[in-house]
N, C-alpha and C positions, 0 to 999 in steps of 0.2 A: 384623071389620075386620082384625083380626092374619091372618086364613087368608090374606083379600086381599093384603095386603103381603106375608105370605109368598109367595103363590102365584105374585107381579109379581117379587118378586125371585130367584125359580127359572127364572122366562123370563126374565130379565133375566140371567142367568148364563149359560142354555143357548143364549142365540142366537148364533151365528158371530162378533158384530159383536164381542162382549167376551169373547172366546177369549183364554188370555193368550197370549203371542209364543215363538214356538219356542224352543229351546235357542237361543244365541249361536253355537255350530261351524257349526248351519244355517244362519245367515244368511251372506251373500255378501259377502267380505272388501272393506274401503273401498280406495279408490285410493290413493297417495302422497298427500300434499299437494306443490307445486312449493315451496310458501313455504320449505321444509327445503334444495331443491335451491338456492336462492337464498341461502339465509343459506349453506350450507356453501359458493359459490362463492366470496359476498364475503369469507369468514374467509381461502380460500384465495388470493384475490386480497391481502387483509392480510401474510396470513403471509408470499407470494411480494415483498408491498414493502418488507416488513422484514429480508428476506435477502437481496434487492437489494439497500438501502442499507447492510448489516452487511458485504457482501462490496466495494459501490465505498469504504468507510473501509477495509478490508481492504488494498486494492489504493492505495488512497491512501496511506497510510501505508506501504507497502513501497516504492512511487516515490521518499517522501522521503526515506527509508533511504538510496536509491541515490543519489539526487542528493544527500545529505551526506555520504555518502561518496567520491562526485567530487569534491565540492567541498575535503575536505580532502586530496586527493590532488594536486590543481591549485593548492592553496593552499602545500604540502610543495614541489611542484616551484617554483613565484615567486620563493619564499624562496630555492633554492639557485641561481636562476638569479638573485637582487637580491644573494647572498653572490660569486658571478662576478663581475658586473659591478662590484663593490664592490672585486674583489681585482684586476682590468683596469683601473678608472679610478685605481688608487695606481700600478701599473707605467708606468702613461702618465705620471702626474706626475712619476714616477723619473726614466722616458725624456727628459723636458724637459730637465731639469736639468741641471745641466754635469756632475754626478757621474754622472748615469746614460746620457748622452752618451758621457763619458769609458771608461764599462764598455761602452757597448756597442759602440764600433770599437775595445777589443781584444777583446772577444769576436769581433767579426766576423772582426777582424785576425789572429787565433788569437795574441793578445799572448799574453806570461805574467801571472799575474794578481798586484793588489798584494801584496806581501807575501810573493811565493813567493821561491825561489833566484832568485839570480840567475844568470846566464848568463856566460859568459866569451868574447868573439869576439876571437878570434886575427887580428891581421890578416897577411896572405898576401906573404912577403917577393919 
């Protein structure tokens, strides 16, 4: 019985069917898989939305730069133009006055002003 078994397991080795499988370089290389192509697009569609949004805070933030720095430039100019108006509405109140009345037709008048020499008019014999 052992010859048998032997003998069934020497055709059992030599038949084609249980040949083992050639070296691996001869067999014919697999295709890609797409699933690769798909993952590396969503990474780069990720990466491309996270340098979109790094770059619109980028640009955000230099806007307000700008616009805070108009703003103190238009806030600098208010001030000197509420310091104006501040130093115009004390001359108007001057002007009301009988004192500043008084200054301003000899000033128009090309008077002398208080407190200068006086003048000496000769009158004409």
């Amino acid at each position: 019985m052992t010859k048998a078994a032997d003998a069934i397991g020497l055709a059992a080795l030599r038949s084609p069917g249980h040949l083992r499988p050639e070296s691996p370089a001869k067999q014919p290389a697999r295709k890609p898989r797409r699933r690769r192509l798909k993952l590396r697009f969503g990474r780069m569609m990720f990466a491309g939305v996270v340098v979109y949004l790094i770059g619109a805070g980028a640009i955000g933030e230099l806007q307000l730069l700008q616009v805070q720095a108009q703003t103190r430039v238009v806030t600098q100019q208010l001030s000197q133009v509420q310091k104006n108006n501040r130093a115009l509405q004390a001359k108007i109140r001057y002007l009301h006055s009988t004192a500043g009345q008084r200054a301003a037709v000899r000033s128009a008048l090309h008077y002398a002003q208080p407190g200068s020499v006086p003048l000496l008019v000769k009158s004409a014999p």
